[in-house]
MIVO-462335 format. One record per atom (N, C-alpha, C, O, CB): residue in one letter; y, z, x. Coordinates in steps of 0.1 Angstrom, whole numbers, plus 5000, padded with zeros to 4 digits. Glycine has a CB too. Layout:
<nuzas>
AYZX;...
</nuzas>
This chain:
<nuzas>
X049580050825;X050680010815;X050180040801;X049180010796;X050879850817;X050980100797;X050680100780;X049879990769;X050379880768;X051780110775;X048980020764;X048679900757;X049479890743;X049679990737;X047079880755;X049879770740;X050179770725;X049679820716;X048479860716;X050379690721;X050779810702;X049779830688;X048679770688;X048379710698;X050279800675;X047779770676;X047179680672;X047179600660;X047679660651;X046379720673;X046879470657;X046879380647;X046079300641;X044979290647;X047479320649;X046079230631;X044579150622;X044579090631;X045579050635;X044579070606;X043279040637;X042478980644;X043078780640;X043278730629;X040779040638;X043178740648;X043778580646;X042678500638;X041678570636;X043978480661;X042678390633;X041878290626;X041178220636;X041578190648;X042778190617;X039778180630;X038978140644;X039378040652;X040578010650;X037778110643;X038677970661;X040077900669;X038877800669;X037677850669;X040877970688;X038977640669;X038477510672;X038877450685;X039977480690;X038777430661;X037977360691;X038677290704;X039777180696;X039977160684;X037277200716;X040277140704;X041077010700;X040476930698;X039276950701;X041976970707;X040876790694;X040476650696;X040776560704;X040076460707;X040576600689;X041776610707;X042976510716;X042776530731;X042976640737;X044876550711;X042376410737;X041876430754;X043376510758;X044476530755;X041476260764;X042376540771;X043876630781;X043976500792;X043276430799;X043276830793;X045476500788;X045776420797;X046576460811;X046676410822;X046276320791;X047276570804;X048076630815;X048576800807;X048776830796;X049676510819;X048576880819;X048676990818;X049577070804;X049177150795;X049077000830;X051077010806;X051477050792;X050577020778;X050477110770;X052776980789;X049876890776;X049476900763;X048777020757;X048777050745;X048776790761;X048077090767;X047477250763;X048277320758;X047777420753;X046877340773;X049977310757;X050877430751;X050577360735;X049977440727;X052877450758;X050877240731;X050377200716;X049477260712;X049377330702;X050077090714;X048377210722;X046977210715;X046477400712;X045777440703;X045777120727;X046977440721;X047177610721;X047877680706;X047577770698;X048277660735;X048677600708;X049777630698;X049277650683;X049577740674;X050677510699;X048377520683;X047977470670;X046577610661;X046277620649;X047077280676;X046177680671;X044977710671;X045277900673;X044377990671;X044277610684;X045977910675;X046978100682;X047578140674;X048578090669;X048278100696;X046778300670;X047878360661;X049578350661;X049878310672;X047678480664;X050178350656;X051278320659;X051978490669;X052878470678;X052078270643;X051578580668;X051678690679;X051478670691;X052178680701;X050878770678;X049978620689;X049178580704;X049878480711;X049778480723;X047678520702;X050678370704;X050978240712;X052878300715;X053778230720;X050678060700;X053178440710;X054578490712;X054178560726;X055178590733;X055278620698;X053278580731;X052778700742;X052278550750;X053278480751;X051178860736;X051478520753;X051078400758;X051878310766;X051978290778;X050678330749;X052678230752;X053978170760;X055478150761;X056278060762;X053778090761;X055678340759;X056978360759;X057678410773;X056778440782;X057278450748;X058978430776;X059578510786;X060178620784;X060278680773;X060478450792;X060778650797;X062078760795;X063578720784;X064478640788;X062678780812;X063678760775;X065278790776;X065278630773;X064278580769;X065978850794;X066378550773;X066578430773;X065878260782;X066178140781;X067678460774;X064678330790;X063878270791;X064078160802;X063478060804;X063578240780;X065178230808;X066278140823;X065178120833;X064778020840;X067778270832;X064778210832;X063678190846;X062178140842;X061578080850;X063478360856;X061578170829;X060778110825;X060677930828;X059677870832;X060978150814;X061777870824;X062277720823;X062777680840;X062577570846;X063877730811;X063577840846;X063977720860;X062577730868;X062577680879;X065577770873;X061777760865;X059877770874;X060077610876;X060477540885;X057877830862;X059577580862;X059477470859;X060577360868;X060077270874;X059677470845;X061977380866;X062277320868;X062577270887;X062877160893;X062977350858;X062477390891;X062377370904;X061577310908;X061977230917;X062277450911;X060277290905;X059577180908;X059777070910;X059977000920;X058877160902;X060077030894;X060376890891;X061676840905;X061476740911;X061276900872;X062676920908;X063676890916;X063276860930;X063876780936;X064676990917;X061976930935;X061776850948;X061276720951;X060376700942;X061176900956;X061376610960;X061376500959;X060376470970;X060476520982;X062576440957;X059376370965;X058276370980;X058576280987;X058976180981;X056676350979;X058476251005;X058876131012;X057176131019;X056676191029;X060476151023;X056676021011;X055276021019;X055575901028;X056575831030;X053875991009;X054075921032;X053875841051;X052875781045;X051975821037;X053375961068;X053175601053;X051675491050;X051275511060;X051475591069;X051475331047;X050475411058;X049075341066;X048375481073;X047875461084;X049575191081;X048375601068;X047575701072;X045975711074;X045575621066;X047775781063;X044975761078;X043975731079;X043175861067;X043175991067;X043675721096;X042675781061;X042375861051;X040775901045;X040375931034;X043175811041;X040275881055;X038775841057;X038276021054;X039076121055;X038475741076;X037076021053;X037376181043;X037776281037;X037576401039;X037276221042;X038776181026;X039376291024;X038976421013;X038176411004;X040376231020;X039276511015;X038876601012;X039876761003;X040676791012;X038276601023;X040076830994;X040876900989;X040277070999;X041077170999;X040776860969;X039477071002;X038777191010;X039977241019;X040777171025;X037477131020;X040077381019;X040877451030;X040477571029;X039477581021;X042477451029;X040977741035;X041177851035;X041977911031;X043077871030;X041077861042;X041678021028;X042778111023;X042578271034;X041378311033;X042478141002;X043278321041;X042978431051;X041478421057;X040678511059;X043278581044;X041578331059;X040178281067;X038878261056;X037678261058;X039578401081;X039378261044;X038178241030;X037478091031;X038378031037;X039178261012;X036978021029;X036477881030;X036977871013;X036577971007;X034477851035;X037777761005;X037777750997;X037677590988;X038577520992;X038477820997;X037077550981;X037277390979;X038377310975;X038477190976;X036477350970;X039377380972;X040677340965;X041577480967;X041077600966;X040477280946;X043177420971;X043577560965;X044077600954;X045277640954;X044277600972;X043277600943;X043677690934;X042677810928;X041577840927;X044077610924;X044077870927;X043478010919;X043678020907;X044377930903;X043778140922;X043278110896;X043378170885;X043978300886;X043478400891;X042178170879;X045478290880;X046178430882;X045978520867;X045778490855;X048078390885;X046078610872;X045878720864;X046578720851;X047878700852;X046078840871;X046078740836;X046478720829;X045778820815;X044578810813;X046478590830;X046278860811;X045779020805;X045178930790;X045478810785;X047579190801;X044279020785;X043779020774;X043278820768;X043878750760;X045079110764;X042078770779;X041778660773;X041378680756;X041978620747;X040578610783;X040678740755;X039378730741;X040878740734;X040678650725;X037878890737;X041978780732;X043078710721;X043378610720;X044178580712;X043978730720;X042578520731;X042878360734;X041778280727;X041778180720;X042878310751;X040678380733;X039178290725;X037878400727;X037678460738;X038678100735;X037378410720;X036178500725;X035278460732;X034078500728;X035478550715;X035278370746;X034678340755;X035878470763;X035378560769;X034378170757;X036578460764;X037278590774;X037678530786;X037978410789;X036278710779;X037578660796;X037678650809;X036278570815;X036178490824;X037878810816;X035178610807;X033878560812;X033678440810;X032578390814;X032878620809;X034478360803;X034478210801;X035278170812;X034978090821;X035178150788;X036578260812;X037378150819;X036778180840;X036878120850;X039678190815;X036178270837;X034878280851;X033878180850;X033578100859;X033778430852;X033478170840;X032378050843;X033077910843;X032377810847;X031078050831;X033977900841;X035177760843;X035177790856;X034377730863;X036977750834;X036177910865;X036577880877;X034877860889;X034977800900;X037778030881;X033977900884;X032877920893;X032377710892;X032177640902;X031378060883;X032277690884;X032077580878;X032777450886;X032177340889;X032477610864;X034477480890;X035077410894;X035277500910;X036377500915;X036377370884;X034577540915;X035177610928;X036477720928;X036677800937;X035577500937;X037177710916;X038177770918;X038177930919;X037377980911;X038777720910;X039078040926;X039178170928;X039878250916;X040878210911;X039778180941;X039578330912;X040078430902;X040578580902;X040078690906;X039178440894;X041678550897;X041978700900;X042078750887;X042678690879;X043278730908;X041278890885;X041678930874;X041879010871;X041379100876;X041278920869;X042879040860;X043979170857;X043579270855;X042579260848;X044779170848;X043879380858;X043379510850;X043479480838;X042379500833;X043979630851;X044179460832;X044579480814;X043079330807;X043079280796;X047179390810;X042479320815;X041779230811;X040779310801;X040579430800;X041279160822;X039979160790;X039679240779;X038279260776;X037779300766;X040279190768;X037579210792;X035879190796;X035579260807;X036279200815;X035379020800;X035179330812;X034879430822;X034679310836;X034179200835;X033379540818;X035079360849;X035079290857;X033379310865;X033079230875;X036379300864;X032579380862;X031179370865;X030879220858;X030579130865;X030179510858;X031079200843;X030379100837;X031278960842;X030778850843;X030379130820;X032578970846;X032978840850;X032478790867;X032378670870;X034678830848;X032178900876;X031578890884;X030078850886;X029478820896;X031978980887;X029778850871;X027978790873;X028878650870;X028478570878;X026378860858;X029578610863;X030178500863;X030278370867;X030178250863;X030678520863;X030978480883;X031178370890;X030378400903;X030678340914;X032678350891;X029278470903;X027978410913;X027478310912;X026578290905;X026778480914;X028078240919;X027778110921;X027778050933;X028678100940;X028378050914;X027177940941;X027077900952;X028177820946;X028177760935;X025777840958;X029477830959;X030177750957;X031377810951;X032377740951;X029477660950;X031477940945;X032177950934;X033378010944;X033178030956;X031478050921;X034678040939;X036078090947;X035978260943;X035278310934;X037877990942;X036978300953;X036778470952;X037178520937;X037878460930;X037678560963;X036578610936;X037078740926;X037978850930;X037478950936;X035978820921;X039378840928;X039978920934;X040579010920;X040578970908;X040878840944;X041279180926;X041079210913;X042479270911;X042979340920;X039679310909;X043079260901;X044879340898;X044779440897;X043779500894;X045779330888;X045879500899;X045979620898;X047279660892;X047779560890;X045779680910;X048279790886;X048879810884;X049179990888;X048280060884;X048779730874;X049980060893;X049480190895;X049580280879;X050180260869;X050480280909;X048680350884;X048480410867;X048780570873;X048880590885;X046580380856;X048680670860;X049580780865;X049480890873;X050180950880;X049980830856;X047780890870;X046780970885;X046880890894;X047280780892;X044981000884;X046680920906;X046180830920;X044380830916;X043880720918;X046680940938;X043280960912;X042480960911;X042280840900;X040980810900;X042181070912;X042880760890;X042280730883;X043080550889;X043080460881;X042280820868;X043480540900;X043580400906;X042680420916;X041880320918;X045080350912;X042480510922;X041280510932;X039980470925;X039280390932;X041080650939;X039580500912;X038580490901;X038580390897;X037480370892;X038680550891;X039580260897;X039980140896;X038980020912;X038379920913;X041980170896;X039480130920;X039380030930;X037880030933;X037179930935;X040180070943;X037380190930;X035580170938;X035080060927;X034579960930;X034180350937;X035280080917;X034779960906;X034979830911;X034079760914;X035579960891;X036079800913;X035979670916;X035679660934;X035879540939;X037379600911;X035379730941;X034579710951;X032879710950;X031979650957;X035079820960;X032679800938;X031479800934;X030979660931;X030479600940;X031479880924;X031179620923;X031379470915;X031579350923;X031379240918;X032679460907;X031879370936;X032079240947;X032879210948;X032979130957;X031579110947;X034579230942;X035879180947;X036079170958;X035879270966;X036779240945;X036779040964;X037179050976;X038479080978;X038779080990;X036878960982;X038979090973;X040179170975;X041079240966;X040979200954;X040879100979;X042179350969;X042879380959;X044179300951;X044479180955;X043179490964;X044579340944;X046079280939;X046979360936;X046979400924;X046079190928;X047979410944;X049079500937;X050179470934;X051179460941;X049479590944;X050379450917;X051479420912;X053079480912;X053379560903;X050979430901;X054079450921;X054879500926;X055979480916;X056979530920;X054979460939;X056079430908;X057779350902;X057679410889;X058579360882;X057879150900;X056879500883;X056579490867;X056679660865;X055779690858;X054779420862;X057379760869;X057479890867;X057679880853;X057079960847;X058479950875;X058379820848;X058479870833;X058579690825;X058979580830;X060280010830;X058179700815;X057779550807;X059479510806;X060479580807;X056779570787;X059579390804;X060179310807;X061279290793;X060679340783;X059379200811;X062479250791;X063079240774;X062179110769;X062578990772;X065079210771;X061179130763;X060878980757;X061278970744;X060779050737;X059378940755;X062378890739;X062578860722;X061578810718;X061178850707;X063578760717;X060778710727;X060178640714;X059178700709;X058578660699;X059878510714;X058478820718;X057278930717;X057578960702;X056878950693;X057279080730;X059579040701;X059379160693;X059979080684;X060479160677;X060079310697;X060378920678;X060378910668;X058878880661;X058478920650;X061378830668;X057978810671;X056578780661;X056178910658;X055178910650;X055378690668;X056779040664;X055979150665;X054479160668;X053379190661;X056279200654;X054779140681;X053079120685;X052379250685;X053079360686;X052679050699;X051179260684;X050279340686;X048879310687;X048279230678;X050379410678;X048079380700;X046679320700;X045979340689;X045979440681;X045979360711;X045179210688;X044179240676;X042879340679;X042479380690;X043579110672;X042279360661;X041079450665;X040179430680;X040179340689;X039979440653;X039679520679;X038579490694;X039179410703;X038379320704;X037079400693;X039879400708;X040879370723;X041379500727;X041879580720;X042379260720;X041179510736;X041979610741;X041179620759;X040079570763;X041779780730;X042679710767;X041879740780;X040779790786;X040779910791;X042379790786;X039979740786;X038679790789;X038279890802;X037279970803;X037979680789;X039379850813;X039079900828;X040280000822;X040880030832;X039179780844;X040880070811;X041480200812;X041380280803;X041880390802;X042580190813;X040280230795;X039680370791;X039180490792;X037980490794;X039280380789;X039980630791;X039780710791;X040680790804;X040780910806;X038580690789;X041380690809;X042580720818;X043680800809;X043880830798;X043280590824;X044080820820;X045780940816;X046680830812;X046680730818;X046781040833;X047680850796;X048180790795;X049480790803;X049880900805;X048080790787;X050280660810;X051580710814;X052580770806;X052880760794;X052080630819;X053280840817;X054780950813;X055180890799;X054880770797;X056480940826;X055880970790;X056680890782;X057880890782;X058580980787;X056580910771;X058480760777;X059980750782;X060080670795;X059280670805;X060680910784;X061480590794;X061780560809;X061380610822;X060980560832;X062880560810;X061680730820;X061980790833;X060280830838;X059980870849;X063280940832;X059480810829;X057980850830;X057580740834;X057080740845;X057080880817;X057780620829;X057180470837;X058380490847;X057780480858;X057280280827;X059080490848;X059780440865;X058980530877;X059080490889;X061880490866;X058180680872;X057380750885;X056280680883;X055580700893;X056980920885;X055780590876;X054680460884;X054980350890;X054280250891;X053680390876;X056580360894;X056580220900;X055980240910;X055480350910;X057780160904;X055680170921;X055280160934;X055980120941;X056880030941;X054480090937;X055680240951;X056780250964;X055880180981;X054780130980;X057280480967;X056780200993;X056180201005;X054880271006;X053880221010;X057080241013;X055080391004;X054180481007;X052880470997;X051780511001;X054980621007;X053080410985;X051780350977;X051480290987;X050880340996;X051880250963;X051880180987;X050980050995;X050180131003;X048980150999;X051779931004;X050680201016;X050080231025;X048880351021;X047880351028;X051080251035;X048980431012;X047980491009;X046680411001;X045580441003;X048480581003;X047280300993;X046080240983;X045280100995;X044280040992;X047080150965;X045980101008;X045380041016;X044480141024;X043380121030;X046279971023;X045180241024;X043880311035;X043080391021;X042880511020;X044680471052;X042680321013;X041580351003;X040980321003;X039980380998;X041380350994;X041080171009;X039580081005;X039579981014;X040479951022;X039480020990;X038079901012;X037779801026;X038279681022;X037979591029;X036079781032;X038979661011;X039379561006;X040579551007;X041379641003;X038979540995;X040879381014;X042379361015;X043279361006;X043079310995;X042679281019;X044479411010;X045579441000;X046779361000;X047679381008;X045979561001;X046579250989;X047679180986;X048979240977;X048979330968;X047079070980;X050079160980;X050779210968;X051279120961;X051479000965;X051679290969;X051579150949;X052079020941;X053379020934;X053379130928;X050978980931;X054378970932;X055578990928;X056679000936;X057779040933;X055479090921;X056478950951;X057779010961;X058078820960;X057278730958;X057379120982;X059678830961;X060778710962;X061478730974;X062078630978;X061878700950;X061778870983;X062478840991;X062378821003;X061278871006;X062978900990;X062878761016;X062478761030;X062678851037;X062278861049;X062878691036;X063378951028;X063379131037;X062579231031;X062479341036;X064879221037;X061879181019;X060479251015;X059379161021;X058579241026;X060179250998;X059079071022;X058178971033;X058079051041;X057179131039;X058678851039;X058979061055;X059079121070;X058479271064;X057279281067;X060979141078;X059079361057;X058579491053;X057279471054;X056879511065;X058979531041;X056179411044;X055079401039;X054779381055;X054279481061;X054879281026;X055079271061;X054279231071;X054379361086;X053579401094;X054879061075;X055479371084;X055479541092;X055179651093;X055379741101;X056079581095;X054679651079;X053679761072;X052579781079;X052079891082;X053179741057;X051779641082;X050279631088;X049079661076;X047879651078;X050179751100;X049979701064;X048679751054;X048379601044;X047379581037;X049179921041;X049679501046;X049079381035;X048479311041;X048779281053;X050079291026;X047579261035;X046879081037;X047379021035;X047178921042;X045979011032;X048279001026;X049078871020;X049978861008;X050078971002;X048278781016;X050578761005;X051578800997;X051478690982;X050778580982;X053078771007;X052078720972;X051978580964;X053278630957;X053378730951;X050478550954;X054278520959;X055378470954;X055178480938;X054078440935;X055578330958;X055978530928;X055778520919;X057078610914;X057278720919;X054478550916;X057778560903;X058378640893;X057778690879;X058278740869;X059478570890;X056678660882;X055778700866;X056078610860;X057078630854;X056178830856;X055678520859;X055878420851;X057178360840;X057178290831;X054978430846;X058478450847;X059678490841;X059578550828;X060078510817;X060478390840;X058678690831;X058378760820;X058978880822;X058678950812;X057178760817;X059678940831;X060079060838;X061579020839;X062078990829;X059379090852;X062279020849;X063379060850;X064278880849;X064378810858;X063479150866;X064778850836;X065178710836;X066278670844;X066478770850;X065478680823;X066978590847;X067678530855;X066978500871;X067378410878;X068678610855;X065978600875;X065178600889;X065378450893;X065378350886;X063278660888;X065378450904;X065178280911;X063778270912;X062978340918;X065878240928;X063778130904;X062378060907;X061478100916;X061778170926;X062577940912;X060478060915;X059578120928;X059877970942;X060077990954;X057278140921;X059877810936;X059877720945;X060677720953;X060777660964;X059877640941;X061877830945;X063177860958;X062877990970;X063177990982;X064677910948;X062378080962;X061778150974;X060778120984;X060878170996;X061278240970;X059878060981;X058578030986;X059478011004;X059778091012;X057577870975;X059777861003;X060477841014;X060977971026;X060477971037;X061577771009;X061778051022;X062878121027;X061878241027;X062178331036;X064378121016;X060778271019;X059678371025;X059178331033;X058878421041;X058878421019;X058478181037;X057678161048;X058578141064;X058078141075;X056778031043;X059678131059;X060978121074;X061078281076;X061378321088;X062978051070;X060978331069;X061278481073;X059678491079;X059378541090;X061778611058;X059078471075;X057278581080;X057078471093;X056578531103;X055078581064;X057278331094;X056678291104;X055278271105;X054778241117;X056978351111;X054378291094;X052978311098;X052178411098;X050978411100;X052978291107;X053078521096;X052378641095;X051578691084;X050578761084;X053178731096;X052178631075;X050978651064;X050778561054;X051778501050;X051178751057;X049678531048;X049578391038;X050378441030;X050678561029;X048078351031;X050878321022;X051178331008;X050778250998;X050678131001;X052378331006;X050578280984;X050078220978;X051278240967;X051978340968;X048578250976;X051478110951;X052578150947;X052578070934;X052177950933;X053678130956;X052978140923;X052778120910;X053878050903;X054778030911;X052478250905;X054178000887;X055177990886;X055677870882;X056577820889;X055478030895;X054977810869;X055677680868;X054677580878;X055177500885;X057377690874;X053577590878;X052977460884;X052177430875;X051377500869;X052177470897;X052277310872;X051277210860;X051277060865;X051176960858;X052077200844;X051377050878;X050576940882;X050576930894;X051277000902;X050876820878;X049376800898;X048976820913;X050076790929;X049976810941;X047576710912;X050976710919;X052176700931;X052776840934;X053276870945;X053576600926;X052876950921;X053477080921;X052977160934;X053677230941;X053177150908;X051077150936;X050577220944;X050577120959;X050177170969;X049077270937;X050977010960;X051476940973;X052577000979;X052677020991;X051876790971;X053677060967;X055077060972;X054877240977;X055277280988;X056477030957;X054177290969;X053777430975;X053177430987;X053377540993;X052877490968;X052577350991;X051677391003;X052977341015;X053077411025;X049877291003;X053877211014;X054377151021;X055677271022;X056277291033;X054376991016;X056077351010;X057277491015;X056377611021;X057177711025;X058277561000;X054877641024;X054477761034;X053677781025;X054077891021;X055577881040;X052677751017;X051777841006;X050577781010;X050277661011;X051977840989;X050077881011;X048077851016;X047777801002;X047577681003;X046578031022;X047677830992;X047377810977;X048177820968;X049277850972;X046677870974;X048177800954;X048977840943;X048077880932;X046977820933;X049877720938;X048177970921;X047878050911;X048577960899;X049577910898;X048378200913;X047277980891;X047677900877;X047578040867;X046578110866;X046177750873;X048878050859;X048778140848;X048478090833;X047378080828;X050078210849;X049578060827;X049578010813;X048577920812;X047977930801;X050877950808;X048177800824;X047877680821;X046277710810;X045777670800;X047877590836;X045777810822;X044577880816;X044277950804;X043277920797;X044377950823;X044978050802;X045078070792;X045177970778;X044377940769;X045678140795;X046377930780;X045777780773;X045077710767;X044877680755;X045677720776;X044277660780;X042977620778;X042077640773;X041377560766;X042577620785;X041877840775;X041177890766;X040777900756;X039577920752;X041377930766;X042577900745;X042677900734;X042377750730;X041977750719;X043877960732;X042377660735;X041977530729;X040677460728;X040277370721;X042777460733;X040177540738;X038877470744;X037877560748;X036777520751;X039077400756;X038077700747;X036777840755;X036677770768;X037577710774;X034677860746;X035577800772;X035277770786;X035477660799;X035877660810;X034177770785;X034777560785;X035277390792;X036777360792;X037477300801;X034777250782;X037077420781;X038777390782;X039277410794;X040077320798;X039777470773;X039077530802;X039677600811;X038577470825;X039177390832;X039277810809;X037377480824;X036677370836;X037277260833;X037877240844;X035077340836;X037677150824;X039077050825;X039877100828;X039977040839;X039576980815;X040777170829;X042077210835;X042077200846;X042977140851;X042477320833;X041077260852;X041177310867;X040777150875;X041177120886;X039877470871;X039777070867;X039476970871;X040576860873;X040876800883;X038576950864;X041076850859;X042676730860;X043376780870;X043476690879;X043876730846;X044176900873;X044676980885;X044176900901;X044676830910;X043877160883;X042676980899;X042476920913;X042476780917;X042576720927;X041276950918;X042176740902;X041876570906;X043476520907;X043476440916;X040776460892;X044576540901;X045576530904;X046376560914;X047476500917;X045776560899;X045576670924;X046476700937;X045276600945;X045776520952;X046876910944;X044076590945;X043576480954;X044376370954;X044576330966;X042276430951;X044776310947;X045476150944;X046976180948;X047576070950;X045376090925;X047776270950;X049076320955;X048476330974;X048876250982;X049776490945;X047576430977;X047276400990;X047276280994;X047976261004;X046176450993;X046476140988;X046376030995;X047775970992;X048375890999;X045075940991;X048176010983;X049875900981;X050275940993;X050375851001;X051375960967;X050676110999;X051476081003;X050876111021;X051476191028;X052576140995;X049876051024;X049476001032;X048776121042;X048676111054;X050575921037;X048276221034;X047476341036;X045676321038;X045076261030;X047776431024;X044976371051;X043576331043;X043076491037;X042076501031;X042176261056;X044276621041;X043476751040;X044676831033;X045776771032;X042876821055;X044676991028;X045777061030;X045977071040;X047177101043;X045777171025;X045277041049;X045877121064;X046877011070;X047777031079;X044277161077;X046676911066;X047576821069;X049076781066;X049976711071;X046876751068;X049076881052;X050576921046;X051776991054;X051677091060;X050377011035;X052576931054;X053776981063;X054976961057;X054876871048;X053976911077;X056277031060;X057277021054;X058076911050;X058876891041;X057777071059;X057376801064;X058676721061;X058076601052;X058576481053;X059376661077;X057076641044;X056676561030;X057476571020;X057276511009;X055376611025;X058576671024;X059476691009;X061376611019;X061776651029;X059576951002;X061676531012;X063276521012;X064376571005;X064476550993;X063476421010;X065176641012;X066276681007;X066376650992;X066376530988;X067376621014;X066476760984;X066876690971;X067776750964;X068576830967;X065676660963;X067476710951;X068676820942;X068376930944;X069177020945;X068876820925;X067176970945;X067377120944;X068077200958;X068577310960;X065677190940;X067977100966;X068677170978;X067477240988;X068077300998;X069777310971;X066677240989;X065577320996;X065677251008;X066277141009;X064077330990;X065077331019;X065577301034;X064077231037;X062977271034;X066077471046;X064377111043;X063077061049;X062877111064;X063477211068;X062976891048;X061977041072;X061677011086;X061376921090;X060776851081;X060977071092;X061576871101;X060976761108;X059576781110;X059476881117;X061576741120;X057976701105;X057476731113;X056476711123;X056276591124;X057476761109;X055976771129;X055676781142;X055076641145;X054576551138;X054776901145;X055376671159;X054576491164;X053076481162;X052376571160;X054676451184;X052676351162;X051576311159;X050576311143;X049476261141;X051276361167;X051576391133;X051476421119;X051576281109;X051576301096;X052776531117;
</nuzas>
């Protein structure tokens, strides 16, 4: 993807004072502290910002019907992700250019996810080389490093992409499917953003720039026949990220080349109006049946959010903005509280609603509600 202009470097950034009590208060405290560019790129949307807001709001609309007198005797936030051992499920979704957030970077917000168990994925457009966030997060204990991708305009210089981050220990790939060409953001091109000095992509230097003009970015979108070649490239599984539909689901899964899938509209930064991800999620896991994990982004800022995810078909959920955020308010720790209130918030939603594990999440933890989403009955003995 093209990188932006460039711009004066932001004013240095202080932590806050004001405890975290819950996930939104980081958009203030971010706020307070972020170039005013940086916080236009950070936490803006597409276009009028429809799908930015219904993420959110789909959440809020499903409604939990928990179960007493449950036996709750170790409980525990521990599960898997494609047979991964993980302590919680959350991840860290990919999110371009930390060090405009805080000059702890990507390698802060690694030593946060290592710190709290949590897994990371991290973007190409990122602004710390993924060798150094990978010393990061060696850690006993720590969640995977998984790494994004975007196709760029050689094949030799995505293949060049991948041995690196096979080099480096990734365990898996990420292929960004929904983002062929950037998205209409207003509120980008009124702050007129541009990265500041010394930021920039580090994992594309010295690459081919892409085509110019429309019709030059539309020959890097990614097609069928990507996938299946950028899978038989490497020993590393190939997720993709950005599919909503249940007839791109079945595809993916009849391909045989994905590992898995993660729900996501980009954080309604791409194509605005898109449906929520909390509405797809469901209606992708009825279509696959099982065939492939999904994990799914999108408006989650609290720990009931990642109950309701797991209880519509998602092994895990991906935290975008929240992180970043954090970053900007706090460097490193900011980001290790986040992830901490998160988990410690979906532990206390597990025992409400009468869970001792993820694994013990099932559909019929959610009731019919406004938003309309289809429950299940479920199964005996649950």
């Amino acid at each position: 993807m093209p990188a932006p202009p460039r711009a004066p470097a932001p004013a240095p950034m202080t932590p806050p004072t004001a405890p975290l009590i819950r996930l939104s208060d980081l958009d203030d405290a971010a706020h307070a502290v972020l170039d005013p560019r940086a916080w236009a790129y950070f936490s803006g949307g597409a276009a009028d910002e429809l799908t930015l807001a219904d993420n959110r709001r789909a959440w809020d609309a499903l409604r939990l019907w928990p179960r007493a007198l449950r036996d709750l005797r170790g409980l525990s936030t521990a599960t898997t992700l494609a047979g991964r051992p993980l302590a919680h499920p959350l991840l860290l979704a990919p999110v371009a250019w930390h060090r405009m957030a805080h000059a702890d970077g990507e390698v802060g917000t690694a030593l946060a996810a290592a710190a709290q168990g949590a897994g990371m994925i991290l973007s190409c457009q990122a602004s710390q080389p993924v060798e150094a966030v990978a010393r990061a997060l060696a850690e006993p204990g720590a969640g995977p490093l998984w790494f994004q991708l975007y196709p760029l305009a050689r094949r030799e210089d995505t293949l060049a992409l991948v041995r690196r981050a096979e080099d480096a220990g990734c365990e898996a790939l990420v292929l960004t499917v929904d983002a062929p060409v950037h998205g209409v953001r207003d509120r980008e091109r009124r702050a007129g953003f541009a990265l500041p000095p010394g930021v920039g992509p580090v994992h594309l230097d010295g690459f081919a720039p892409p085509p110019p003009g429309l019709e030059g970015l539309l020959a890097l979108a990614p097609r069928w026949d990507e996938v299946a070649w950028l899978a038989a490239q490497t020993r590393l599984p190939l997720w993709l990220k950005g599919v909503l539909h249940p007839e791109d689901a079945v595809l993916a899964a009849d391909s045989g080349a994905v590992a898995g899938l993660i729900v996501s509209n980009h954080g309604g930064r791409t194509l605005d109006t898109a449906v929520p991800t909390a509405w797809a999620l469901p209606r992708m896991a009825a279509a696959l049946q099982g065939r492939l994990p999904l994990v799914v982004d999108g408006g989650i800022r609290r720990g009931t959010d990642v109950l309701k995810a797991l209880a519509l078909g998602a092994s895990a959920v991906a935290i975008g903005r929240p992180q970043v955020m954090a970053l900007a308010a706090g460097g490193a720790l900011g980001v290790a509280q986040m992830l901490r209130l998160l988990r410690d918030e979906f532990t206390v939603a597990l025992a409400l609603a009468g869970c001792r594990s993820p694994a013990d999440v099932h559909a019929g933890l959610l009731a019919e509600g406004p938003g309309g989403l289809p429950t299940s009955t479920p199964p005996a003995g649950r």
